[in-house]
Structures are given as structure tokens and as C-alpha cells.
N, C-alpha and C positions, 0 to 999 in steps of 0.2 A: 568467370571466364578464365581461361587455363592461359597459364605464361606463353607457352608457344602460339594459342590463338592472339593474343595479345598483339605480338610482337607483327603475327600476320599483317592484322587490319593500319598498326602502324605504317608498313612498308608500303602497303597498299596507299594508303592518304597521302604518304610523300610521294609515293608515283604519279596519282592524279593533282599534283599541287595540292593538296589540304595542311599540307604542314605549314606555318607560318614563322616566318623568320623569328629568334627573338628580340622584344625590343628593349631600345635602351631607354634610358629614362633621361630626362633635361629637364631641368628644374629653372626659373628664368624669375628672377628674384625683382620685380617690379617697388618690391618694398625698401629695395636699396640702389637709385642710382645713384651713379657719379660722376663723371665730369659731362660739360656741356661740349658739343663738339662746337667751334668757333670759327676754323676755317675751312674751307674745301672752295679747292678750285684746281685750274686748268696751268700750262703753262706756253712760253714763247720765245723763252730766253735766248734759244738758238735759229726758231723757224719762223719769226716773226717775218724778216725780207722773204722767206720763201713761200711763205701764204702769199705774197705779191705776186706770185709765181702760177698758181691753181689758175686753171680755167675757169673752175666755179666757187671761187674766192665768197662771194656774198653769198653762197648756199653755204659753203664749210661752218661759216661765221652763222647761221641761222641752226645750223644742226646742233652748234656748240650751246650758245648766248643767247639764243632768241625764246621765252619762255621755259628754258630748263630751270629744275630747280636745284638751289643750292650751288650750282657756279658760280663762284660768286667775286674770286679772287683770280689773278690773273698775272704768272711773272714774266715780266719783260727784263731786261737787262742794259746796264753801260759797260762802255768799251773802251779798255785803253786808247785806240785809235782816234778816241774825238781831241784828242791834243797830242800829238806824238814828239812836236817837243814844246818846250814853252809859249805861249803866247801864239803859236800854230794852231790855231782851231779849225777841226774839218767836221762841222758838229752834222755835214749834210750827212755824214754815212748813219743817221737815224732819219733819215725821210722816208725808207720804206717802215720800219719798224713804227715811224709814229704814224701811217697812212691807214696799217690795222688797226692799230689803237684807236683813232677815229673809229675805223668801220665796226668795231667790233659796241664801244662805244654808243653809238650811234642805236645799235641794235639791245644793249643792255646798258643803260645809263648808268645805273647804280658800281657797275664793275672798278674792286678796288688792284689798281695795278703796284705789283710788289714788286720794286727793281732789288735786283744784284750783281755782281759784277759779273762778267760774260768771262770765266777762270778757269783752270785749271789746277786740282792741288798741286800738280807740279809745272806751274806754268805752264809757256804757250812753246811747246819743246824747249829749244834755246832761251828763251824770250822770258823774263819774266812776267805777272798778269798784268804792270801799273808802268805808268813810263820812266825811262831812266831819271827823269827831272823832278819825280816825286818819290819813288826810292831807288839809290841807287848803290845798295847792297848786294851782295851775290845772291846762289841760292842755284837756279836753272839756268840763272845768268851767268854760271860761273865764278864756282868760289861758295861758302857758307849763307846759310839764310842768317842776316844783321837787322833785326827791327830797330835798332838806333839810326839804322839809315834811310829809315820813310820817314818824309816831311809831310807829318800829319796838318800839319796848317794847309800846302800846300792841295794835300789830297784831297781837304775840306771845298777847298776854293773848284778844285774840280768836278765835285759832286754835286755842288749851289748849280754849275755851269750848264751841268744836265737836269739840273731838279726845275732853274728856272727854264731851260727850253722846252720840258716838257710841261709846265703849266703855260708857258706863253701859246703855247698850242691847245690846251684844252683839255690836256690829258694827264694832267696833274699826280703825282707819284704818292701813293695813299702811305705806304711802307716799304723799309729801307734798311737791307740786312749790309752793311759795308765789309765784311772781312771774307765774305764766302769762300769757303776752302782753301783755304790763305793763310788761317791765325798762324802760320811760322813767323809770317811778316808783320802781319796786321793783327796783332798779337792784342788780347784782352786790351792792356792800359792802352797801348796804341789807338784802338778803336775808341775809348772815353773818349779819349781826348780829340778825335776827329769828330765824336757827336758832339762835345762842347765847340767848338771852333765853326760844326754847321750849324748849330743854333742858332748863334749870334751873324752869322753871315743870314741863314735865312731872312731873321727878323730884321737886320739891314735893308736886305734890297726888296722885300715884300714878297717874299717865295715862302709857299707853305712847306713846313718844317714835318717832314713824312714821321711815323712813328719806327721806331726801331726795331725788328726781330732780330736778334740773333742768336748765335756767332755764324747759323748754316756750316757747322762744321761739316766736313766728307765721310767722319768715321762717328759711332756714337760716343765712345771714348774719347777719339778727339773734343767731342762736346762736351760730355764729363770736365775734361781737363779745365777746355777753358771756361765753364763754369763755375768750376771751382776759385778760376783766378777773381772771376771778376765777382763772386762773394766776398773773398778777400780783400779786394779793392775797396768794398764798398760800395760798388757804381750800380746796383740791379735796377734802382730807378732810373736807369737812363734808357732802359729798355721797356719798350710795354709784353714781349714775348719773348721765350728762347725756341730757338729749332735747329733740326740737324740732321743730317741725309744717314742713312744704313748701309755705307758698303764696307768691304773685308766684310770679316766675320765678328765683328763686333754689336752687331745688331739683336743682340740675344733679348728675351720678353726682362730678363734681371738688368740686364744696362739698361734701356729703355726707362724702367722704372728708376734706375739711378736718376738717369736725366729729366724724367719728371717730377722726383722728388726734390732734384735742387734746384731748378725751376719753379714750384712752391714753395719752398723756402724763401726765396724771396718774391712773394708774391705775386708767381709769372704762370700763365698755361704753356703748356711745349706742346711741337707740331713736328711735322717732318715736312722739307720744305722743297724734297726732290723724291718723291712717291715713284716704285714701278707699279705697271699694272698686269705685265706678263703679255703687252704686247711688241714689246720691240725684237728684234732680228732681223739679220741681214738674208731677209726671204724674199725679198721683191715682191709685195704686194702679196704674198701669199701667206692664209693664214699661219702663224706658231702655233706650234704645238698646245695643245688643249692642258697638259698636264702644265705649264708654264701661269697661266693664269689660275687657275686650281693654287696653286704653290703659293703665287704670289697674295692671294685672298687669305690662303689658311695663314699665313706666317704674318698677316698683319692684326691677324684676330688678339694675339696676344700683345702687339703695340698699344691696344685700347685696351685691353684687359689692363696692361702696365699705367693706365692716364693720360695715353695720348689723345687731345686735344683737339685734332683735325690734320688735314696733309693738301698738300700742293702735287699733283699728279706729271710726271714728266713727259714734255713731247707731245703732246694732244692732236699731233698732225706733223708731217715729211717735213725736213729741213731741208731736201732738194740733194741729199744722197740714196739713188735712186736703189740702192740695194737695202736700205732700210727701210723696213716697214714699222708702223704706228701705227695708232687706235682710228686715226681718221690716213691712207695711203693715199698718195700720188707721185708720179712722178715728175722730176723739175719740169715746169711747162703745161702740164698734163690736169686729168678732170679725175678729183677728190674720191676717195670712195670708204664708205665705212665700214669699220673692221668690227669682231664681235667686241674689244676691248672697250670699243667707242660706247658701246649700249652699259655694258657692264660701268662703264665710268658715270655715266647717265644713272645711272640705278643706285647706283652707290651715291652720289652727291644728294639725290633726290634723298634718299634714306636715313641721312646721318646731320645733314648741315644743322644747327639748331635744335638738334636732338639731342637726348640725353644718353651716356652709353648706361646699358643696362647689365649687370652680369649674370650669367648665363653658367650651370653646373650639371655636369654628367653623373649620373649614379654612379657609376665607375669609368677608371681611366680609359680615355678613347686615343688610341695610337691612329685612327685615318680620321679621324671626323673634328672639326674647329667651327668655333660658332661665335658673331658676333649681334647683340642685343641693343638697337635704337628705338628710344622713347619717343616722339614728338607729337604734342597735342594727344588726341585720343587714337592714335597708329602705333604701332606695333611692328617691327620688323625685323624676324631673328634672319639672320646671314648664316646658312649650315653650308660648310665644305666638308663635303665626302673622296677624301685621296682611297679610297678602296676601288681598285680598278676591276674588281669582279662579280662582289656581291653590292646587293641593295643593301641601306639600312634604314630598317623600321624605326623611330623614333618616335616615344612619349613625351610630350612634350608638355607640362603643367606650370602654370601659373602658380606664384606663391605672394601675396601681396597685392592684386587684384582681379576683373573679370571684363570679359571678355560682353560687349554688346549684341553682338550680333555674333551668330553661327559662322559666316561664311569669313572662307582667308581667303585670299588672292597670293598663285605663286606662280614664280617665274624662275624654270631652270635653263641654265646651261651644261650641257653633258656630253662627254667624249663621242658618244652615239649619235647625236643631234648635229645636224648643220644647220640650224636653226639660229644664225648671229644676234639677231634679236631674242633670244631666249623662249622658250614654249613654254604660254601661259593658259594654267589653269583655275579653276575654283575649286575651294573644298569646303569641307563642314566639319567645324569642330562638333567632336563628343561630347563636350560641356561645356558653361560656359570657364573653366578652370581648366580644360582638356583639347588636344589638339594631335591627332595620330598620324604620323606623317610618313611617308617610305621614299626614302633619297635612294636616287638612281647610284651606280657603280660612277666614280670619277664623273662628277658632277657640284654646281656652285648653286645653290637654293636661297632663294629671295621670298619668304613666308612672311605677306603682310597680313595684321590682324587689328581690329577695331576693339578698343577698350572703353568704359563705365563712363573712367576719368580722365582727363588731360597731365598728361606729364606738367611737374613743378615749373 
């Protein structure tokens, strides 16, 4: 055949589609996991009284809690406000907050509740997070942040006040980060010595003694920092975990893994304890932007690639600012409605709690495509984000380290093209049982579940 005939029947075959994209290749290393994921759940901190609020209050709470899987954690929060000044107790401004905890409760028994303190890293504008009568150092208060001037005895005795009201109700505080975006104040040694001080208060008055995460720093450097103090303290048994939120730009997949690594260092798993999901904006009930969750997926792929541990997801429903939208919208007064975030949070906690993260490697570098790989039992479930907003891509996708039982995978996309909030779900057929050829849409989030030989470790 002569070059210019050649060249014909080429152009010819890309006109009728016959040319096929080329694909890339993924390689998913089942012969090396590693970390176990630990937590995943939901949060309340701010919207718990405004769940009080929904119309269909005990539907919200059944979409979340009632048979999901992997929800399993749940942060509520204490407030300066239950003592404004000494001896002043106005503990009722948790009667709607403990009312969902019941309901929610009630609907998922097992649900462990993670209090922190309800802060701001830069206090409450003027206000500092803690009342003047436990420290009463500057800061947002006016004047320098002084941790010599929190009365960590005192702050002790304030934390028992709410640990025992919430076990006197039933809804007992499982764990308990005390410094949350605060360590100016509440500074590494500060917090030892406020766990030792609630120790011994707990086992006093017969209040169970929550386990410790923290420091919940705001920055991951900030977490860095104060991990590092408190290796140097010596104190890392006082904590059963470290975690730490990602904002500024400090959240890179290299800090990350700093923070995991000195959290194994001393024998700790790290979490992130304030997740986005790419549903919040101020759209009034209207979906965000599609490219927002995309982002928010691909950029956390490299958090577990780095040994993250698990995550606490933020907001899982309106705080009753009705220009905010969430994964589950309504507005204050008003009847719930679920957003695509709400499914993709469902999919994701289903996929990862208890799971093993698996890692996952491209033939060659991929600038639009991020992949995250969960073991559990004999399932399978690689997470593929495709940030290319125009082409498809073809991916090979092989097994290195085991095999696949059966043919068929179950997938569920999300994609800029699709108004489909619950995702459009198909079946496919693996090539082999070691082979799996997949083609992701343009800007698109892919949930490719797969049955294996073996059960993960």
C-alpha cells in the first residue's frame, strides 16, 4: 500500500470514529497497601440548632445516619457561651444541639460524637474563642496572644461541665480535640496540661474521659509546628490521634506527609478534621459549580497518597444562612433537599471507612487525571478524576498483586454534562481477570467498584 493511500484510509477512520483515543495505562498495586482508613464522618459544629429548623428534620437525619455506610463519626461542638462568666452557667444554649444528637442517635446508635470548640483562628471578631475568666490575655481581644494567661485548671473544669451534661443526656462525647484553631492560646504544653487536669476531674465525678485528637490546627503547617512541640514535650501519649484542617496554601501532598509522618512518629494516625467537599457557596440552593467538586476530589487524592488516615467532612447540611448552600440545602424554617455533594459524600464514606488505601500509578505523568485506590474485604474501588474539560480518557487499568473474581465492575459517574446528582450508574466487563479498559468522560468524578480473589488484610 502506497503512503498517500495510507494516509487516505487513516483520515477516513477518524472521520467515521474508528480511531481510538490512546490510552493511558494505571497500574494499582494491590501487593502494597497502606494505611487503614479510621475515620470518616459527617459534621454539626455550627448547624446542629439549625437542623431544629428543617421541616423534615427526621428525613435529613435518615438520609445521613440511617443505614449509610461508613458515617460513622460526627462533630458537634462547646461554646464559650455555656459560662460567660464564672459560676454563670447557661448550659440550656445546647438543648437544640443535644435534641439532634438524640435524633440522630436514636437512628444510628453506634455514632461516635467528636466535640471542639465552636472558634475561630482569629477569635469571635473582637471576642476572644474562651471567656475572659479562663484566659484573659489579649490577642482579638486586644493586645498580643499571652498563653501564660489561660487558666488551664480552669478550662479543665469547663470542659468536665460539658462532657458531664452531655453524658447526663445520653450522648456521651466519644473524642475531644481542645485547642482547635487556637494553639496561639492554647498552645501545645497548655493543652497537656488541660488533658491532665480533665483526667483526673473526669475520673472524679464519674464522666467518661473522651479520647484526644489533636491539635485541629487551621493550617497544615500550623499542625506541623505544633507537633513538633509536643514531640518535644514528650506528651504524644496523651493523644490517641493528630489532625488538622487545609487552608491557605499550605495543604500541599509534601506538608501533608510531613504531618503524617510525625504523627507516626509517635505512634499516631492523622486525619483532617474539617474536609471540603466542593459543595459550599453562597448560591442559594443552587447547584456549584461542577468543576468545584472535581477539584475538591482530585486534590485530596494526594492527602491519602501522603497517609492520610480518614477526614471529617464540613457542614453536611444549612446552618440557617439562607445564602449558603451545602450537600444536604434548606432554608432556615424550610424543607431539606439533597445536593449532588450529599451522594458523592455517601460514596465516598461507603468506599473508604475501613478500607485500606491502595496505591495507584500512571505510565506516565498525568496533568488532568488523579486516582484514589480503597481495599475493603473482597471490593475494589479506584476514585478516577478527570479535570480535562474536552476530551475523554481511555484508561488501562491492570492489577499488579492480585485478581479480579468476577468480570463485571459497577461504576458511577459524575460529569459536567450529566444533571444526574445522584451519579449515572453503569456495568462493565473487565478484559481479564488482571485487566479493566475504561473511558472517563471530559470533567468528570468516576467510582469504578471491582470484586477480588481475596479480602484485603
Amino acid at each position: 500500500m502506497s503512503i498517500r493511500l495510507s494516509l487516505l484510509c487513516l483520515a477516513l477512520l477518524a472521520a467515521s470514529g474508528g480511531v481510538s483515543h490512546a490510552q493511558t495505562r494505571l497500574l494499582i498495586h494491590l501487593d502494597r497497601p497502606q494505611q487503614q482508613i479510621v475515620v470518616m464522618g459527617a459534621d454539626m459544629e455550627r448547624s446542629a440548632a439549625a437542623l431544629q429548623t428543617a421541616k423534615n428534620k427526621d428525613e435529613i437525619i435518615r438520609w445521613l445516619f440511617d443505614g449509610t455506610e461508613g458515617v460513622d463519626y460526627l462533630r458537634v461542638s462547646f461554646n464559650k457561651h455555656q459560662e460567660p462568666e464564672r459560676d454563670n452557667k447557661k448550659m440550656e444554649i445546647y438543648d437544640k444541639q443535644i435534641a439532634s444528637m438524640k435524633q440522630i442517635k436514636a437512628v444510628r446508635p453506634g455514632i461516635r460524637f467528636w466535640a471542639t470548640p465552636k472558634t475561630d483562628f482569629d477569635g469571635y471578631g473582637n471576642e476572644n474563642n474562651l471567656p475572659d475568666w479562663i484566659y484573659r490575655g489579649g490577642g482579638y481581644n486586644g493586645g498580643k496572644y499571652d498563653p501564660d494567661q489561660l487558666e488551664t485548671g480552669l478550662y479543665a473544669k469547663f470542659l468536665l461541665d460539658y462532657l458531664e451534661l452531655m453524658h447526663r443526656n445520653g450522648v456521651s462525647i466519644f473524642c475531644l480535640s481542645p485547642s482547635k484553631e487556637w494553639s496561639q492560646v492554647i498552645s501545645p504544653e497548655k493543652t497537656s496540661q488541660v488533658i491532665r487536669y480533665l483526667k483526673n476531674a473526669c475520673r472524679a465525678h464519674q464522666v467518661p474521659m473522651p479520647i484526644i485528637v489533636g491539635p485541629a490546627s487551621w493550617s497544615v503547617t500550623g499542625g506541623i509546628r505544633d507537633l513538633k512541640q509536643i514531640q518535644k514535650l514528650g506528651d504524644g501519649s496523651l493523644y490517641a490521634g493528630f489532625c488538622t484542617h487545609k487552608y491557605n496554601n499550605s495543604g500541599s501532598e509534601e506538608n501533608v506527609r510531613k504531618f503524617v509522618q510525625l504523627a507516626a512518629s509517635m505512634g499516631k494516625r492523622a486525619f483532617n478534621d474539617e474536609a471540603g467537599m466542593g459543595a459550599a457557596g453562597r448560591t442559594s440552593g443552587v447547584e456549584p459549580d461542577f468543576g468545584r467538586s472535581i477539584s475538591s476530589f482530585f486534590n485530596r487524592a494526594g492527602d491519602y497518597r501522603a497517609g492520610l488516615a480518614g477526614e471529617i467532612f464540613f457542614e453536611n447540611w444549612s446552618r440557617g444562612i439562607n445564602s449558603e448552600t451545602r450537600s444536604i440545602y434548606f432554608k432556615r424554617g424550610g424543607v431539606g433537599k439533597r445536593m449532588r455533594a450529599h451522594w458523592l459524600f455517601l460514596e465516598f464514606a461507603a468506599t473508604t471507612m475501613n478500607g485500606w488505601y491502595v496505591p495507584s500509578l500512571f505510565g506516565t505523568p498525568q496533568e488532568n487525571l488523579e486516582t484514589m485506590v480503597f481495599w475493603k474485604g473482597e471490593q475494589l474501588t479506584l476514585w478516577l478524576m478527570n479535570q480535562n474539560e474536552t476530551q475523554p480518557e481511555t484508561i488501562d487499568i491492570r492489577l499488579s498483586g492480585g485478581r479480579l473474581s468476577d468480570a463485571k465492575a459497577e461504576i458511577v459517574t459524575w460529569s459536567k454534562d450529566s444533571q444526574n446528582i445522584r451519579g449515572d450508574r453503569v456495568e462493565a466487563k473487565a478484559a481479564s481477570a488482571t485487566q479493566l479498559i475504561f473511558e472517563s468522560k471530559p470533567s468528570s468524578i468516576n467510582v469504578i467498584r471491582l470484586h477480588l480473589t481475596r479480602k484485603s488484610r
